[in-house]
KOLRO-101298 format. One line per field, with one value per residue (C-alpha): residue number from 1; residue in three letters; x, y, z. Coordinates in nm, 2 decimals. Example, Ala and Ser with C-alpha at 12.3 -4.5 7.8 and 13.67 -1.06 7.14 Angstrom:
<nodes>
i <- 1|2
aa <- ALA|SER
east <- 1.23|1.37
north <- -0.45|-0.11
up <- 0.78|0.71
</nodes>
This chain:
<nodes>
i <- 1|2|3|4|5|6|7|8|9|10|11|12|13|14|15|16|17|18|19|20|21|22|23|24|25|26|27|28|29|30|31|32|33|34|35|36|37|38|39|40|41|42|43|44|45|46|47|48|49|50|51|52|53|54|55|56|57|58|59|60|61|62|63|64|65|66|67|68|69|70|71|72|73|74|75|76|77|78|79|80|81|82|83|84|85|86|87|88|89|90|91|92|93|94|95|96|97|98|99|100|101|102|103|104|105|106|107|108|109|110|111|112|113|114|115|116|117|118|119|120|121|122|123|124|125|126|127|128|129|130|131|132|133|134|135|136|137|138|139|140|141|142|143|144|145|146|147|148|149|150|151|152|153|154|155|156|157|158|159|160|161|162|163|164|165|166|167|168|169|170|171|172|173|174|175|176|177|178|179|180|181|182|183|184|185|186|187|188|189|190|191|192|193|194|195|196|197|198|199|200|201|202|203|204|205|206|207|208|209|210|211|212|213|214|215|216|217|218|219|220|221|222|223|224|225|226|227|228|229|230|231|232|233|234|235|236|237|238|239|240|241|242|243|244|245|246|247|248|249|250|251|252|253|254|255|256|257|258|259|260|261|262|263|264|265|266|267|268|269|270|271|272|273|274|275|276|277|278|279|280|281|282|283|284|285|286|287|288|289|290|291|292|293|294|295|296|297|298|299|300|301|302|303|304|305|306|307|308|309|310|311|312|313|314|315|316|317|318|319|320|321|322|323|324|325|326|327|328|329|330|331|332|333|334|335|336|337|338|339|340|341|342|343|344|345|346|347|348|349|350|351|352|353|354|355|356|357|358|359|360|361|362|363|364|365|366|367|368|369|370|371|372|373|374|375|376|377|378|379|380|381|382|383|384|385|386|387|388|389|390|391|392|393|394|395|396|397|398|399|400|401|402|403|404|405|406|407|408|409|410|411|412|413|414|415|416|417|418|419|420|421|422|423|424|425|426|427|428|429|430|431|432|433|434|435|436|437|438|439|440|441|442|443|444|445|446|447|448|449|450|451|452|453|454|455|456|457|458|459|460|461|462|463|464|465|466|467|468|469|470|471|472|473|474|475|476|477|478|479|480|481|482|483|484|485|486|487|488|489|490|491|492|493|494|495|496|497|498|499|500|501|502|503|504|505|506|507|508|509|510|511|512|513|514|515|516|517|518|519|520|521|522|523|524|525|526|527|528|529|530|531|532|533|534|535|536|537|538|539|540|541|542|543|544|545|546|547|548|549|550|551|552|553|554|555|556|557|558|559|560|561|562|563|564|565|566|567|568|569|570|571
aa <- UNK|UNK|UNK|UNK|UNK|UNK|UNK|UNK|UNK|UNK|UNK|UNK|UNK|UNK|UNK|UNK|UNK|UNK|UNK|UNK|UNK|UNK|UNK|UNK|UNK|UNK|UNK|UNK|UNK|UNK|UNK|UNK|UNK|UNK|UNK|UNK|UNK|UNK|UNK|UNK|UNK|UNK|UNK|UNK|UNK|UNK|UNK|UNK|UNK|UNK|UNK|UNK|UNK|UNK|UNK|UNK|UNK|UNK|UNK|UNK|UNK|UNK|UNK|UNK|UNK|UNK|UNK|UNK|UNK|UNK|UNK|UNK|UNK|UNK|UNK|UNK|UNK|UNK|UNK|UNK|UNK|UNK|UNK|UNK|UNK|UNK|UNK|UNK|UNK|UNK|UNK|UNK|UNK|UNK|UNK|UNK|UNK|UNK|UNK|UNK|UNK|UNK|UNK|UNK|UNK|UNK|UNK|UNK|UNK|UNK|UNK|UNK|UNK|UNK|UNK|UNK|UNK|UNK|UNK|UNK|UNK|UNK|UNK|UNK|UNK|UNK|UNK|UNK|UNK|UNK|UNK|UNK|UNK|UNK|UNK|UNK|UNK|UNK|UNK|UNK|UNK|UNK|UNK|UNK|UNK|UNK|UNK|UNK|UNK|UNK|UNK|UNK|UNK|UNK|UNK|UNK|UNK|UNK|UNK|UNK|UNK|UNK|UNK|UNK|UNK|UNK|UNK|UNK|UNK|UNK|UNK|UNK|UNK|UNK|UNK|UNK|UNK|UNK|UNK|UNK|UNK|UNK|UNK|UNK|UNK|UNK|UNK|UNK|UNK|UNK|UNK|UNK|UNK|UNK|UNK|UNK|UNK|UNK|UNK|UNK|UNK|UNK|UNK|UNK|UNK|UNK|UNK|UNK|UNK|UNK|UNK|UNK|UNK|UNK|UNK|UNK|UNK|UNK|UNK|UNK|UNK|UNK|UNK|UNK|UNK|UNK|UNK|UNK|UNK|UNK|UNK|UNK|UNK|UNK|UNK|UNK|UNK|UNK|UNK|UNK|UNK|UNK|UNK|UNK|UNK|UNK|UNK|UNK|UNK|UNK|UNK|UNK|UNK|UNK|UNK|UNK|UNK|UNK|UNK|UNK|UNK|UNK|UNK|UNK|UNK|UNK|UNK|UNK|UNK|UNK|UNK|UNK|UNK|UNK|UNK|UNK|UNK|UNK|UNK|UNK|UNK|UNK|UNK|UNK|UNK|UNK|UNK|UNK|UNK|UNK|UNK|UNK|UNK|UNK|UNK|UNK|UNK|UNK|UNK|UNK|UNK|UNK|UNK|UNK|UNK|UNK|UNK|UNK|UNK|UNK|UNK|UNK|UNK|UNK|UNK|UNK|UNK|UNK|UNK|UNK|UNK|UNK|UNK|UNK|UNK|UNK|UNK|UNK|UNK|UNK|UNK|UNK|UNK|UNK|UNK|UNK|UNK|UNK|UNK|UNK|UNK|UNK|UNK|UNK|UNK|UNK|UNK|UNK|UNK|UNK|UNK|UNK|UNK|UNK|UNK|UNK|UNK|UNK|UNK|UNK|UNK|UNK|UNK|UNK|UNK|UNK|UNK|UNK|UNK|UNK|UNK|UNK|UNK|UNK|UNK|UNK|UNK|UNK|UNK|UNK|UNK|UNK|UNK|UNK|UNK|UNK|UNK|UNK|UNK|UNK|UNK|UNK|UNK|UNK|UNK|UNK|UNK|UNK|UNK|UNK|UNK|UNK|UNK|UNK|UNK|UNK|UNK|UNK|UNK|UNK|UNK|UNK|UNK|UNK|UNK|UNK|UNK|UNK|UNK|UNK|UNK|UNK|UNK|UNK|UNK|UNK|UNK|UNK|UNK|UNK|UNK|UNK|UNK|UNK|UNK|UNK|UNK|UNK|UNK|UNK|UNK|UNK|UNK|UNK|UNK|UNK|UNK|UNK|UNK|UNK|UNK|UNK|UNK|UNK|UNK|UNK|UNK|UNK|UNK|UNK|UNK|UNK|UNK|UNK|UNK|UNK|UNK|UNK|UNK|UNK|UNK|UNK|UNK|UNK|UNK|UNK|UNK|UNK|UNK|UNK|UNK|UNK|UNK|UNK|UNK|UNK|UNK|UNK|UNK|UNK|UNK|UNK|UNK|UNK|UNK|UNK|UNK|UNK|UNK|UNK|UNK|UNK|UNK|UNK|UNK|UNK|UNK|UNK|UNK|UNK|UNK|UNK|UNK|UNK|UNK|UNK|UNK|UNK|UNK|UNK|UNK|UNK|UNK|UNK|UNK|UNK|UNK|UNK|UNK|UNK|UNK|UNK|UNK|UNK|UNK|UNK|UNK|UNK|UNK|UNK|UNK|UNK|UNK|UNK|UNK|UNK|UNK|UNK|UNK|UNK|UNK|UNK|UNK|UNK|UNK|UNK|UNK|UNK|UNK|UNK|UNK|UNK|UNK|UNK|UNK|UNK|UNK|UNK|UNK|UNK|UNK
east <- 8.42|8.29|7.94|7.90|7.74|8.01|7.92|7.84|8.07|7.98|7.94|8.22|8.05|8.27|8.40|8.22|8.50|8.45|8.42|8.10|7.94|8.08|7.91|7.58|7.55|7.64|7.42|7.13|7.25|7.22|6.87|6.77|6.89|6.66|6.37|6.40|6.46|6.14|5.97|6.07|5.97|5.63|5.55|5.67|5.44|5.15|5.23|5.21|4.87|4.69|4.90|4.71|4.41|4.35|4.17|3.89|3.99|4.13|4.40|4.51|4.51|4.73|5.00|5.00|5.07|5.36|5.49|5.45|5.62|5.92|5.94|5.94|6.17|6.40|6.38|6.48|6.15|5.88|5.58|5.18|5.10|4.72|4.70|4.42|4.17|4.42|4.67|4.86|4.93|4.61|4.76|5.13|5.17|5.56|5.71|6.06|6.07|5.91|5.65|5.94|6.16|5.87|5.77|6.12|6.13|5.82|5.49|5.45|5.52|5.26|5.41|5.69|6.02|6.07|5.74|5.54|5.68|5.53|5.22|5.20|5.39|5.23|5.48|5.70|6.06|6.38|6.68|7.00|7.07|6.73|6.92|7.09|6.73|6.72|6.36|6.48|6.33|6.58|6.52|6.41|6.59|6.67|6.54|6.73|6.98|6.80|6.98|6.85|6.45|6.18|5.84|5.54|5.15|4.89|4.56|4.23|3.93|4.19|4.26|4.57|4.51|4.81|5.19|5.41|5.79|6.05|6.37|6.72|6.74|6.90|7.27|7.33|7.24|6.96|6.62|6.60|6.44|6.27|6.21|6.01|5.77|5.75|5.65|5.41|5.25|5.20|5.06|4.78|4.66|4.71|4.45|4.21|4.25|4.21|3.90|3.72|3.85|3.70|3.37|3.38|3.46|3.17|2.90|2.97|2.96|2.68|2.49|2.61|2.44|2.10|2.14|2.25|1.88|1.68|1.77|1.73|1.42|1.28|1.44|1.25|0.92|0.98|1.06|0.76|0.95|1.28|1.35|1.33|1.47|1.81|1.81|1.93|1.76|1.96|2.26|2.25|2.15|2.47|2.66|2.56|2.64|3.02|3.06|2.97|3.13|3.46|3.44|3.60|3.27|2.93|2.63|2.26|2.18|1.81|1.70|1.64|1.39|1.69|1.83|2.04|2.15|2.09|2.06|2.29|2.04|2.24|2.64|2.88|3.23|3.57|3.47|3.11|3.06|3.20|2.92|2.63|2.27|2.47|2.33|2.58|2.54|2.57|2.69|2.92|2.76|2.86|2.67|2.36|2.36|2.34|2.00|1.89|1.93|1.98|2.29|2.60|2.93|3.25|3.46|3.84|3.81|3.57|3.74|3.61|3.26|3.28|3.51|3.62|3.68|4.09|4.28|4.05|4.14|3.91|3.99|3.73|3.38|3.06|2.76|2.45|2.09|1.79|1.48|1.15|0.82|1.01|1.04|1.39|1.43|1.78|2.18|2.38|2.76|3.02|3.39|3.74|4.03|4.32|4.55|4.29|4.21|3.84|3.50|3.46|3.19|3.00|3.01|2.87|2.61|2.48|2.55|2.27|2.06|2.08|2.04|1.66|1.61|1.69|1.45|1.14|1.20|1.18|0.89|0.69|0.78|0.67|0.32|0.27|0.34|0.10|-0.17|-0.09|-0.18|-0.48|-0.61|-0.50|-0.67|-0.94|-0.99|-0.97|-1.22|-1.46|-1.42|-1.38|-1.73|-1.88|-1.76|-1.93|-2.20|-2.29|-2.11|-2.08|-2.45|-2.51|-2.30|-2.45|-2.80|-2.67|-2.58|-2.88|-3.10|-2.90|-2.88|-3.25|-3.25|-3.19|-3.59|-3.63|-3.43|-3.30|-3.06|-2.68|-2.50|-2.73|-2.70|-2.29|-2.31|-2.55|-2.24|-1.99|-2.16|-2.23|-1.84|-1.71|-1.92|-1.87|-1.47|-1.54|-1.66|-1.38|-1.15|-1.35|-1.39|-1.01|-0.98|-1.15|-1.05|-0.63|-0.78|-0.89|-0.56|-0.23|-0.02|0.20|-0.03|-0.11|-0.48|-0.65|-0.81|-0.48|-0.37|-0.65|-0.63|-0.29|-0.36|-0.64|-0.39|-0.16|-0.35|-0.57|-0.21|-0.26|-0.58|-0.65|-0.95|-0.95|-1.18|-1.46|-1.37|-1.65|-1.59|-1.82|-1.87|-1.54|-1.31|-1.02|-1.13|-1.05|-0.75|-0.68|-0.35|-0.49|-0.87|-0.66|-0.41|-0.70|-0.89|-0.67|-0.54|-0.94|-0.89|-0.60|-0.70|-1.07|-0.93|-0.63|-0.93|-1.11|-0.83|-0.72|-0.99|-1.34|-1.24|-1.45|-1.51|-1.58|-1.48|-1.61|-1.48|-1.69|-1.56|-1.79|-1.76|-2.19|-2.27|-1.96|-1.95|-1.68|-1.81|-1.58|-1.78|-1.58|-1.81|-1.77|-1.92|-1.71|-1.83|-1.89|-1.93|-2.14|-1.91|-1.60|-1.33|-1.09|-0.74|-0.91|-0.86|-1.24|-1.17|-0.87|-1.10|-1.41|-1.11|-0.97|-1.40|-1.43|-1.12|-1.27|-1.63|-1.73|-1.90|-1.83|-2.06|-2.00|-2.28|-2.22|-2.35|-2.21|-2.28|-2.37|-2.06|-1.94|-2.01|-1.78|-1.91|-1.70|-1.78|-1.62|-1.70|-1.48|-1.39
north <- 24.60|24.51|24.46|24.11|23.94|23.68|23.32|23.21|23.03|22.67|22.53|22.21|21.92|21.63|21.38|21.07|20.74|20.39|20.28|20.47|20.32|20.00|20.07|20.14|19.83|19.62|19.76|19.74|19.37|19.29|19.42|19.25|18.96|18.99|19.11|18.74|18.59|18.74|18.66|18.32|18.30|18.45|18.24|17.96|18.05|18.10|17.75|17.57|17.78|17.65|17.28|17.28|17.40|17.12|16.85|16.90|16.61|16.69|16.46|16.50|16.90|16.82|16.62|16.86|17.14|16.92|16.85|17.21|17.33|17.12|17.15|17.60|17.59|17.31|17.12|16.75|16.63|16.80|16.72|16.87|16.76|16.82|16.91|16.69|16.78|16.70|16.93|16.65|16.55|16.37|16.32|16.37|16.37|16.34|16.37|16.33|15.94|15.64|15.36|15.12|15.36|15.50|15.11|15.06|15.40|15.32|15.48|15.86|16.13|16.28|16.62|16.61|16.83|17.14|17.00|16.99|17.38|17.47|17.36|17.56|17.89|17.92|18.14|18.05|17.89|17.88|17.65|17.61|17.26|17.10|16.88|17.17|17.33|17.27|17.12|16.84|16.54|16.34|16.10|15.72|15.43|15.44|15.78|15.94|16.28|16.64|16.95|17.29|17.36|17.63|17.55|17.77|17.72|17.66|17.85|17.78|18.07|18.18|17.86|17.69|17.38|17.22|17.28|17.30|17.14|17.14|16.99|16.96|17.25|17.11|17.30|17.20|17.62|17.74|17.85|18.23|18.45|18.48|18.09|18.18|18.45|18.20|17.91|18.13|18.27|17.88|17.83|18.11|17.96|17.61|17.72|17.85|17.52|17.32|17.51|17.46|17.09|17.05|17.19|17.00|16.67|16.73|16.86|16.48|16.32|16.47|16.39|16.05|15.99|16.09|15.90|15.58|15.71|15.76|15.41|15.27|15.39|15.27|14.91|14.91|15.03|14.83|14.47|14.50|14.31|14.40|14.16|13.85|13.51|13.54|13.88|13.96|14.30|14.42|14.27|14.52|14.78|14.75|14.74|15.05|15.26|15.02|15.18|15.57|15.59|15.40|15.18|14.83|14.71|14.73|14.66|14.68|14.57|14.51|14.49|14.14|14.21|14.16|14.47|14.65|14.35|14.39|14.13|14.16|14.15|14.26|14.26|14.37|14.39|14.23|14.01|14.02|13.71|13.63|13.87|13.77|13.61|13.72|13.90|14.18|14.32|14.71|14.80|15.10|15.46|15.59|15.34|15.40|15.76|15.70|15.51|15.72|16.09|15.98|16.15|15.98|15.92|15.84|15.62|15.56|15.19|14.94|14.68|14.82|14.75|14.45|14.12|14.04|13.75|13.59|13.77|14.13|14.45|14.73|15.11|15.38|15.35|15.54|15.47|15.59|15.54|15.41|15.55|15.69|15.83|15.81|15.45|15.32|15.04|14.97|15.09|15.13|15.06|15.19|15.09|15.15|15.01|15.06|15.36|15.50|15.90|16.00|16.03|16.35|16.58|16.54|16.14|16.14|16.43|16.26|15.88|16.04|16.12|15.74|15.58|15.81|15.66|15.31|15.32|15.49|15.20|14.98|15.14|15.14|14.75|14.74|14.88|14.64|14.33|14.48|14.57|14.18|14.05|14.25|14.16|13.78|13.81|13.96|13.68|13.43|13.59|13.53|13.19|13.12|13.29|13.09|12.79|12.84|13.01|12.71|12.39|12.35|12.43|12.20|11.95|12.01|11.93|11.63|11.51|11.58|11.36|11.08|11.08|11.12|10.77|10.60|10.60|10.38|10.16|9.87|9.70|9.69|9.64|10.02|10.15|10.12|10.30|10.56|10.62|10.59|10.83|11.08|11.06|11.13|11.38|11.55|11.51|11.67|11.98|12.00|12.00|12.26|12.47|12.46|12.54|12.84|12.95|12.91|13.10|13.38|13.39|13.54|13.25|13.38|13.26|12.94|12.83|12.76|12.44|12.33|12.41|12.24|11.92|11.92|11.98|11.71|11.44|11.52|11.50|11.13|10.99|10.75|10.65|10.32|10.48|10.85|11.13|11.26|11.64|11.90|12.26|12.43|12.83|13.05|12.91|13.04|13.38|13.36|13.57|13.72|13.59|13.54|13.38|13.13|13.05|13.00|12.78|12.52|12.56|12.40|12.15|12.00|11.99|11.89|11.57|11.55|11.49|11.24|11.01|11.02|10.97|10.86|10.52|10.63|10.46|10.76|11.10|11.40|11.75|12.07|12.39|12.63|13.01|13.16|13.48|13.58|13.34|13.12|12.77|12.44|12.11|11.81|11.54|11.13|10.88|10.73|10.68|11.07|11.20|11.38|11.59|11.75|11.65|11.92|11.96|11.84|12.17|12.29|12.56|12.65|12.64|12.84|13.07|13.10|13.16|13.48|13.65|13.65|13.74|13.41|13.11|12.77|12.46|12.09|11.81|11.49|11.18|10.86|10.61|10.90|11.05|11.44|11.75|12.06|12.39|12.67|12.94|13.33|13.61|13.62|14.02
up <- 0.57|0.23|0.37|0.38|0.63|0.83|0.90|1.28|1.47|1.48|1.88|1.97|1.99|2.17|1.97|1.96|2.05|1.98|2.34|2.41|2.12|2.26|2.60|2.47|2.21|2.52|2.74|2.47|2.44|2.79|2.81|2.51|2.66|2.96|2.78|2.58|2.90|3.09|2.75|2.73|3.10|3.06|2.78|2.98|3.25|3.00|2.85|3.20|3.27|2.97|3.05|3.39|3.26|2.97|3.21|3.45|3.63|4.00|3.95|3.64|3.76|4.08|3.83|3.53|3.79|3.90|3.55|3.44|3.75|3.71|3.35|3.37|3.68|3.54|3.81|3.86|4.13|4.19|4.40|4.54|4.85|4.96|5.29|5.48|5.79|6.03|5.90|5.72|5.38|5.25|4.96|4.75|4.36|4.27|3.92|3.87|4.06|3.90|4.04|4.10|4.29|4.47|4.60|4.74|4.93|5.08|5.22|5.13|5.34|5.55|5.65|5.89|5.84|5.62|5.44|5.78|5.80|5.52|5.66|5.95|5.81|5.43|5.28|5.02|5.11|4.87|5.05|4.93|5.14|5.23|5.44|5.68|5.77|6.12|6.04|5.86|5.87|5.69|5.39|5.39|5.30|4.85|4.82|4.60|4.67|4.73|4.79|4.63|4.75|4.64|4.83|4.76|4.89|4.67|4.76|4.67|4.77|5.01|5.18|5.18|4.92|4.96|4.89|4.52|4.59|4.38|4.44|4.23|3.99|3.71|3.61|4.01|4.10|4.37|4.28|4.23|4.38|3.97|3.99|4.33|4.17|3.86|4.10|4.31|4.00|3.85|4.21|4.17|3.85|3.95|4.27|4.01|3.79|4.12|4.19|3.87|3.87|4.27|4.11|3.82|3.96|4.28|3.98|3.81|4.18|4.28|3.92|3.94|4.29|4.19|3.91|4.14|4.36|4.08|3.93|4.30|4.31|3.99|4.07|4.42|4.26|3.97|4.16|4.39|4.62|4.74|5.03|4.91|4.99|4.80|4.83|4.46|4.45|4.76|4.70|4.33|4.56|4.77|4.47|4.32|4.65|4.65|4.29|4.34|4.70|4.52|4.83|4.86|5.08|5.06|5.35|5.41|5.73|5.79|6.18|6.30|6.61|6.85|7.04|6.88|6.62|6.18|5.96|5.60|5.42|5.10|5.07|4.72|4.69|4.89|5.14|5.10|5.06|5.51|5.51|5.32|5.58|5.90|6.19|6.36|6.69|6.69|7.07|6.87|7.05|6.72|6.51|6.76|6.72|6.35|6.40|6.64|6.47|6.10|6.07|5.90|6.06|5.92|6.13|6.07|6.09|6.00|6.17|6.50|6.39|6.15|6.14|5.83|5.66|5.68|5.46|5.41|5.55|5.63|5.60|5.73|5.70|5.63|5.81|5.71|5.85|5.61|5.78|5.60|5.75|6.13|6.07|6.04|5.77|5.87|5.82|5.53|5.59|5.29|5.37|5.20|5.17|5.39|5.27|5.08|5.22|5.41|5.25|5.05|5.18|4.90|4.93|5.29|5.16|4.84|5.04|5.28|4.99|4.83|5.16|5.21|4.85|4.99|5.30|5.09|4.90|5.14|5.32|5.04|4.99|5.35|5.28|4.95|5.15|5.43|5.21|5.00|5.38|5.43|5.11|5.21|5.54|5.37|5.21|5.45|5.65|5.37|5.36|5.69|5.73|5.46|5.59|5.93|5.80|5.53|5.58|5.98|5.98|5.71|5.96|6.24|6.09|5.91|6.26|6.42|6.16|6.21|6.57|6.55|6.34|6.66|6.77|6.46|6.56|6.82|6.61|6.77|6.46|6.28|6.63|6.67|6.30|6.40|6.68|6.45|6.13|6.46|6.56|6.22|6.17|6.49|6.41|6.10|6.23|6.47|6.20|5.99|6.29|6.30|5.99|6.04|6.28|6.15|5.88|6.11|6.31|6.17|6.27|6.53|6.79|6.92|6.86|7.19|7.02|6.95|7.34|7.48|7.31|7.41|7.75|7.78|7.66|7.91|8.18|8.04|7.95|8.19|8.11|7.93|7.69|7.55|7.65|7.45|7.33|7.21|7.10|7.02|6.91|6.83|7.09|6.90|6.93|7.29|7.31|7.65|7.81|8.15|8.04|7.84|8.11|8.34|8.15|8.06|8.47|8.56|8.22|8.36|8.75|8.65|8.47|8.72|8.96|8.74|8.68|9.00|9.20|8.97|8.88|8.56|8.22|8.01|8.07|7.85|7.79|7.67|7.57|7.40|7.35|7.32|7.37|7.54|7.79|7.77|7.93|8.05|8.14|8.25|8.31|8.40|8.50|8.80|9.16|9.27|9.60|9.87|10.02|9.84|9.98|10.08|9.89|9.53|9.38|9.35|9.56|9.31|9.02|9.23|9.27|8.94|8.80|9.08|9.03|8.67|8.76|8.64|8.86|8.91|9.05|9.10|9.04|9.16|9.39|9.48|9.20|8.98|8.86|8.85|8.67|8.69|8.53|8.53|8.29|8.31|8.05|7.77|7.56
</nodes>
């Protein structure tokens, strides 16, 4: 040993072959390969989620979804169908098939088949022959081939929003099982999307209705009147609701008096015109329910209700009532088109809140024109009272002077126009007091002046001269049913008697209303009697004065004519 120190043995290490490093590039290759893929993928995805998130408009949402769908999965069709209230397919959004094709195969589905199941099971559904699920519903006339399928739902808040389909991958394969977790994470963003689009689109709504009240309102206040002759101002009304409901049809129906019948009392859109002045009976229980409680009901067809015009079809329809202050003004009828889907919720909601604006409207027009009548009957009143007060008067002492000429004189010729200034007087205050007394009276009643006239012509038709008629006091203002029916029942027997049986020359007939007393005088000059004779009707008329607390007594003699007073007490 020379004392140095000897080297360590150096450990074997295996010798390294070009097969192993062959191995591991490949293997590094592959997964490289599938980290581009899942990157590509993801940014796919990420692409389609900001796609579907560009518009706030619900359908522009549902057909980006679509698009973007098709489009990341490669697929040739794709479509979104929204399921409805009834558990079918309110609506379907396709991509992939064009307007012309889609007109020749026809309606859209509504949910049967392998579409229908994914309905009722929510769950997402890959298919490698759509046409050999035993749920298959087959395909319509010119629709084109499908084979592969990937269905997943589309959920909104946790409720099933609809369905994502996608049909035909493109290099002829199936959907993978990486397509479906693709498709149901587009669907879980396309919910959200959906969501804010819902929200978005029933904020606008909503604005867009009180902005259709407010501007109701103002053009209600604004007019004064709303219900007038043409009817222009309801007729803009109805269109405003036909444009923010996206109706085809548009009615205000005003009651008409009648049972359970309205008035169209204003009319827009298709058709309106058949419409436009006519009166519609209501016997629906649905539309009478509406009037009764004020709660809107949506109807699936108008044509139950309403009869178009030749030519117009009627889809469902929105009633809504029109009542303010407990007082119902009327009905509001919105209808669509046929095909088109139900009312939103926020349509019938808001439609309520427009139609309240409608009948405030109209209740307030309501209390102008009452309170324009008052101050019109106000009105008359005064000059109805100055008229009797001042003129009548005035007349009545006129006619008194010159009846009083007659002392001075024995002329025949100043006599005979004594008579005749008298008579025109006197026919001068008849028409004042009738003046006055139309003045007084609102018109929907017949004036008892007017009534008795009418009944003492009548009964002196047959006479060959005419009998001499006084009124005097407010005889109008005689306006219980059974005292009116009563006194002209003793006018016409009274004269009945006198023509029949007086052989008179001159017959005269006082009314006068003093002090609450309601007097009748019928007096002529024809060959009276001593003894009534029984049958003549004076026991009718002593009748007709007790059951009334009034009295009755007849004055006559043979040669000396006869007087019949019957006077009752008058409210």
């Amino acid at each position: 040993m020379n004392g140095s120190i000897p080297e360590p043995e150096r450990a074997e290490r295996p010798p390294v072959t070009g097969i192993r490093i062959e191995d591991l590039l490949r293997d590094f290759l592959a997964r490289a390969g599938e980290l581009l893929h899942a990157q590509e993928h993801m940014r796919g995805l990420l692409e389609a989620v900001v796609a579907v998130a560009e518009d706030l408009s619900l359908e522009s949402v549902l057909e980006r979804v679509v698009k973007s769908a098709c489009r990341l999965l490669h697929a040739r069709y794709g479509a979104l169908g929204v399921i409805g209230e009834n558990k079918s397919l309110s609506h379907f959004v396709t991509v992939g098939i064009d307007g012309d094709l889609a007109r020749r195969i026809g309606p859209l589905p509504t949910g049967h088949g392998v579409l229908g199941l994914l309905i009722s099971e929510p769950a997402p559904l890959r298919l490698h022959d759509l046409r050999e699920h035993p749920k298959s519903y087959g395909f319509p006339a010119n629709h084109p081939p499908m084979k592969s399928f990937l269905g997943v739902p589309v959920r909104v808040r946790d409720v099933v929003f609809g369905n994502l389909y996608l049909t035909e991958k493109e290099d002829g394969g199936d959907f993978t099982s990486e397509d479906e977790d693709l498709a149901v994470a587009l669907a879980a963003a396309a919910g959200v999307a959906i969501e804010n689009a819902r929200l978005y689109q029933d904020a606008r709504r909503r604005a867009s209705w009180l902005e259709a009240c407010m501007d109701v309102t103002g053009r209600m206040l604004g007019d004064g009147q709303i219900a007038d002759s043409d009817n222009v101002g309801l007729d803009l009304i109805a269109d405003r609701a036909l444009r923010e409901s996206d109706s085809q049809l548009a009615l205000i129906l005003i009651p008409d008096g009648g049972v359970g019948s309205y008035g169209v009392a204003g009319a827009a859109g298709t058709g309106s015109a058949s419409f436009a002045g006519s009166i519609l009976p209501m016997d629906s229980p649905a539309i009478r329910s509406v009037a009764a409680t004020g709660t809107p009901a949506c109807l699936d067809d108008a044509g139950d209700i309403l009869s178009p015009a030749a030519g117009v079809s009627l889809g469902k329809l929105l009633a809504i009532d029109l009542s303010a202050h407990g007082a119902h003004h009327g009905l509001l009828f919105l209808v669509r088109g046929p095909g088109t889907g139900p009312f939103a919720k926020t349509d019938v909601e808001m439609g309520a809140v427009f139609g309240s604006h409608v009948a405030l409207g109209l209740e307030l027009d309501r209390i102008h024109r009452l309170r324009e009548q008052l101050l019109v009957f106000s009105d008359r009143d005064r000059i109805a009272r100055d008229l009797h007060d001042l003129v009548i008067q005035r007349l009545f002492a006129a006619g008194l002077s010159i009846q009083s000429l007659r002392r001075f004189t024995t002329g025949e010729p100043a006599l005979n126009r004594i008579d005749a200034v008298t008579a025109e007087l006197d026919e001068t205050i008849r028409d004042l007091r009738n003046t006055i007394y139309s003045l007084r009276s609102s018109g929907e009643q017949e004036l008892l002046s007017s009534r008795i006239l009418q009944t003492v012509r009548t009964a002196t038709r047959s006479l060959p001269f005419a009998p001499r008629l006084t009124l005097n006091g407010e005889v109008d203002s005689v306006l219980d049913d059974e005292t009116v029916s009563n006194a002209l029942a003793v006018i016409s027997e009274g004269l009945s008697n006198a023509v029949r049986h007086s052989d008179a020359q001159a017959i005269s007939v006082s009314v006068s209303v003093e002090d609450g007393i309601l007097t009748l005088v019928i007096d002529d000059d024809g060959r009276g009697f001593r003894d009534a004779v029984p049958g003549n009707g004076l026991a009718n008329m002593e009748q007709r004065a007790s059951e009334l607390c009034g009295s009755f007594e007849v004055t006559s003699a043979p040669t000396k004519g006869t007087t019949v007073l019957w006077s009752v007490p008058v409210h």
